[in-house]
C-alpha positions as CSV (number, residue, x, y, z in Angstrom):
1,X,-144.4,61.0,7.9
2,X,-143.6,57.2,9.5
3,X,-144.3,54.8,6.8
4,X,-146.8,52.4,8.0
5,X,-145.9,49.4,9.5
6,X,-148.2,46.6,7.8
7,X,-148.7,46.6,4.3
8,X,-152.3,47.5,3.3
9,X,-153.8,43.8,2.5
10,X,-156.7,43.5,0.2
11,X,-157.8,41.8,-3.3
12,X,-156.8,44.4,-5.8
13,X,-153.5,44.8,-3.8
14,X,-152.6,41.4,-4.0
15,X,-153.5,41.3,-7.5
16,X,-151.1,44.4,-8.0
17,X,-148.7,42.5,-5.4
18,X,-149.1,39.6,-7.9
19,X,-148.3,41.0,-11.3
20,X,-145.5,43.7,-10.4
21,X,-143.8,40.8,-8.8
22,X,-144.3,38.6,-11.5
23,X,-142.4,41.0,-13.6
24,X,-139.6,41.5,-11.3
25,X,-139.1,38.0,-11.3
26,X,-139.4,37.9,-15.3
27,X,-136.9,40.8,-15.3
28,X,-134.1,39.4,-12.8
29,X,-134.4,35.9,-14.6
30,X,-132.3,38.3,-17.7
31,X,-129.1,36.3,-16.4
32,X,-126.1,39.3,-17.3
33,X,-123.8,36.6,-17.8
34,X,-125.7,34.2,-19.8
35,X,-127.4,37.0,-21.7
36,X,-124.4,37.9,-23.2
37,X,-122.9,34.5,-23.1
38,X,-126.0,34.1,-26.0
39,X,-125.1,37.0,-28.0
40,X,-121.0,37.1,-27.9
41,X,-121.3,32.8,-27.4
42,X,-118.7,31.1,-26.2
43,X,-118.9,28.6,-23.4
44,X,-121.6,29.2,-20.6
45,X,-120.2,30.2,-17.2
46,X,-122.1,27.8,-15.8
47,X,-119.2,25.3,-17.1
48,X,-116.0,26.8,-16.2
49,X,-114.5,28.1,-12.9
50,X,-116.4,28.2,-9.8
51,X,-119.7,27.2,-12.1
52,X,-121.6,30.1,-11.3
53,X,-123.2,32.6,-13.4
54,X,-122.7,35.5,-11.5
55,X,-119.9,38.5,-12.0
56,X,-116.8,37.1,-9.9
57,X,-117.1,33.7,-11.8
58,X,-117.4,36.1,-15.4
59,X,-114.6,37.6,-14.4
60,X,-112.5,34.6,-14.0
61,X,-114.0,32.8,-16.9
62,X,-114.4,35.5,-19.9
63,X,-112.5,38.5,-18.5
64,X,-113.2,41.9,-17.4
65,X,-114.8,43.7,-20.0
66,X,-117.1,40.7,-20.1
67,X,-117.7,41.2,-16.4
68,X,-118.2,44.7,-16.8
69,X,-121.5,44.0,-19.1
70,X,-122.2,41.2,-16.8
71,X,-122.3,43.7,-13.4
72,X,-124.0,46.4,-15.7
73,X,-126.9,44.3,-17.0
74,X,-127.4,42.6,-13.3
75,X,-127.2,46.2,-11.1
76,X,-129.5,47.8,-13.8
77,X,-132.3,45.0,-13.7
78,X,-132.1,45.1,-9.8
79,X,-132.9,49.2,-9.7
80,X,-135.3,48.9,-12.2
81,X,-137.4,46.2,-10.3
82,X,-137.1,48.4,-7.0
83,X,-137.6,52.0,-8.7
84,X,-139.3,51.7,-12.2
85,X,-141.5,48.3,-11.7
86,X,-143.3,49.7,-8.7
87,X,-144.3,52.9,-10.3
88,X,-145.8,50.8,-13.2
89,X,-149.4,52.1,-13.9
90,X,-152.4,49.8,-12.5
91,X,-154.4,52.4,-10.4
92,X,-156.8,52.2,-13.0
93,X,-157.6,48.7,-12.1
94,X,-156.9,48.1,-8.8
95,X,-155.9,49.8,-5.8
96,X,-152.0,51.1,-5.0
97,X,-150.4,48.7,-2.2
98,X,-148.4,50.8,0.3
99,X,-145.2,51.9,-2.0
100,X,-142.5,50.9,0.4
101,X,-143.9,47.3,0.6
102,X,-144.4,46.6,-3.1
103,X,-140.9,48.2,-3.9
104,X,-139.1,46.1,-1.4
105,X,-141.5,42.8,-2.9
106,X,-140.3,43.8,-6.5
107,X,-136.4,44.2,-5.3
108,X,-136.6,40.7,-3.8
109,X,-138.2,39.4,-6.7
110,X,-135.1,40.5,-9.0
111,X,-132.5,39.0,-6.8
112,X,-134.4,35.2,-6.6
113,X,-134.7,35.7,-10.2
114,X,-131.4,36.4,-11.1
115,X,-131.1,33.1,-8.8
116,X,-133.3,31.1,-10.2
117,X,-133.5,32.2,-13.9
118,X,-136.5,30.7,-15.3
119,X,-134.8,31.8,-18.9
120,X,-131.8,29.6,-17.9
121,X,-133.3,26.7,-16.3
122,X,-133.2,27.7,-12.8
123,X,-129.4,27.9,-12.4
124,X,-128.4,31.5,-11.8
125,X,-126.1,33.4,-9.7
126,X,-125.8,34.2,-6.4
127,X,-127.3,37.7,-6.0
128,X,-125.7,39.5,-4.9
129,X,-125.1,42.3,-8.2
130,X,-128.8,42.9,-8.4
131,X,-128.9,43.0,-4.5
132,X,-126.7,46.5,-4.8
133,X,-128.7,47.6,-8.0
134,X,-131.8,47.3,-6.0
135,X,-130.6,49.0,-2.6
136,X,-129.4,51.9,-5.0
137,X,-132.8,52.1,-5.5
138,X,-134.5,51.8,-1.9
139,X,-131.6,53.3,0.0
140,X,-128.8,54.4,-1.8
141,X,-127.2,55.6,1.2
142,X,-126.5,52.1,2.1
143,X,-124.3,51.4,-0.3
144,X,-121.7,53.2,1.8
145,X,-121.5,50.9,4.9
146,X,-122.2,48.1,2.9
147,X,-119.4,48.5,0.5
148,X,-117.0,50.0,3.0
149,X,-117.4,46.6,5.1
150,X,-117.1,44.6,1.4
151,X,-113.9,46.3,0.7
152,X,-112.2,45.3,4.3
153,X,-113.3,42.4,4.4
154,X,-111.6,42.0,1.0
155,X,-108.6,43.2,1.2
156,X,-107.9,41.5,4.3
157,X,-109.1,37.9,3.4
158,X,-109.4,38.2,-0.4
159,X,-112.5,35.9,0.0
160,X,-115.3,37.6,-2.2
161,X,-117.9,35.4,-0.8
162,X,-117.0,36.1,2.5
163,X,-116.8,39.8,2.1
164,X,-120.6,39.7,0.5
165,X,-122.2,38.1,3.1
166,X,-120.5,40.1,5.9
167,X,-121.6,43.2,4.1
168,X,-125.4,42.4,3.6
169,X,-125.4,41.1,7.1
170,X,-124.3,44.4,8.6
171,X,-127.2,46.4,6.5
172,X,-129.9,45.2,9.0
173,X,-127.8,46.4,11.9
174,X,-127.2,50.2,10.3
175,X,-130.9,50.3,9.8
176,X,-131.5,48.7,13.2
177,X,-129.1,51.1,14.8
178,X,-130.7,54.2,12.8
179,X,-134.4,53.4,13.3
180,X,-135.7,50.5,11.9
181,X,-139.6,51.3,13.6
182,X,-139.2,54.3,10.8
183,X,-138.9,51.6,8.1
184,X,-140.5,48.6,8.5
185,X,-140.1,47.0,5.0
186,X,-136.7,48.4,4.2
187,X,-135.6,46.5,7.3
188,X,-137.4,43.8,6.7
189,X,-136.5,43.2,3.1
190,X,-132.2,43.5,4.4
191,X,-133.1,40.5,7.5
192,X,-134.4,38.2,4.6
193,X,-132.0,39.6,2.0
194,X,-128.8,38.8,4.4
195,X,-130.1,35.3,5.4
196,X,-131.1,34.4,1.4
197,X,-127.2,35.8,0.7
198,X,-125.9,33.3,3.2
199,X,-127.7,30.3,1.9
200,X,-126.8,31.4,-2.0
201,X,-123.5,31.4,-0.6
202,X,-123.6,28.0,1.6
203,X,-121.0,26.3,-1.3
204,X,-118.4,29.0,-0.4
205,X,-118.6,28.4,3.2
206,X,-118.3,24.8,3.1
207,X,-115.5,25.3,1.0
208,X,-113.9,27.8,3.4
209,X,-114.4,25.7,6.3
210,X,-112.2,23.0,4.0
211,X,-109.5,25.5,3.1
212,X,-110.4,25.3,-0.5
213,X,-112.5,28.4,-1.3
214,X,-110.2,30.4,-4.2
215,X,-108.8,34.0,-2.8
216,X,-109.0,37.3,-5.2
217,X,-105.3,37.8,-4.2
218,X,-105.3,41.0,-6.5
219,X,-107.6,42.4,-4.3
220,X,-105.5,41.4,-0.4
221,X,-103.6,44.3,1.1
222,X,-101.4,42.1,2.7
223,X,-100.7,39.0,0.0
224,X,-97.5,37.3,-0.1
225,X,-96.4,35.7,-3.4
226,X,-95.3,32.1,-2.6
């Protein structure tokens, strides 16, 4: 069966619209790496490196096993706001908005939260960790292309910025390309993802278009140690 193409609009689906949202939000605000920045301490993220408190900046600043927790708490929150949030139980009270809509507007709720933290005063990371946890929830099959062009772009450039947003850009286009009229607000949700990717990342393109954006030589196929 096609999945409709407008969202069913009416008082008690806002209201559910409203509060599942609200708790995506809540949920994505849980900051991996300032989360465990509180409980282990040590300095916030938000202080060293790049001065972003997402996993590539963890990485750099605390090490890997600290990134590890970082990418597991920030994947998790995003699957949980696209799979488990959703299904939360309101029928009681009001009506059920069209699944694929609400799922898609609790995904995108995560990843502005993990953004905008309202735990962390509004200074978050860039996205893109609860962006994967919530497409392996919507459309796990995704992850394959999306990934694929992360890791080429990567290896060739070494630019983790640049390899995100060329990654969540091509989603739209697989969709697009696969039959997007079939899925109206998973295609929907990867146009507004991809352009809200860019614009968390507009720092590393100004800084690439300077020649000062830092590389993840580790990760180049083709590096040469000066």
């Amino acid at each position: 069966m096609l999945e409709s193409a407008y969202p069913v609009v009416g008082r008690g689906c806002m209201l559910e619209l409203g509060l599942k949202t609200l708790v995506a939000y809540l949920l994505g605000s849980l900051n991996g790496s300032l989360v465990l920045g509180k409980v282990f301490g040590g300095p916030d993220v938000r202080t060293v490196g790049s001065g972003n408190a997402g996993g590539t900046n963890a990485l750099r600043a605390r090490g890997k096993w600290f990134a590890l927790g970082v990418m597991v708490i920030d994947v998790g929150k995003g699957w949980v706001a696209a799979v488990l949030v959703p299904a939360l139980a309101t029928e009681a009270v009001v009506p059920t908005l069209a699944p694929q809509w609400l799922a898609v507007a609790c995904a995108g709720a995560a990843v502005v939260g993990h953004c905008y933290p309202v735990w962390f005063g509004f200074g978050g990371g860039k996205g893109a960790a609860t962006a994967i946890g919530a497409l392996a929830g919507l459309a796990p099959g995704l992850l394959i292309p999306g990934l694929g062009a992360w890791f080429v772009v990567a290896v060739f450039t070494g630019f983790v910025g640049l390899s995100t947003m060329i990654a969540f850009g091509l989603l739209p286009l697989v969709v697009l390309a696969t039959g997007a009229t079939t899925r109206p607000a998973l295609f929907t949700f990867l146009v507004l993802l991809a352009a809200f990717i860019v614009y968390t990342h507009r720092g590393n393109i100004t800084r690439m278009l300077r020649h000062e954006e830092n590389r993840m030589t580790g990760l180049m196929l083709f590096h040469r140690a000066r």
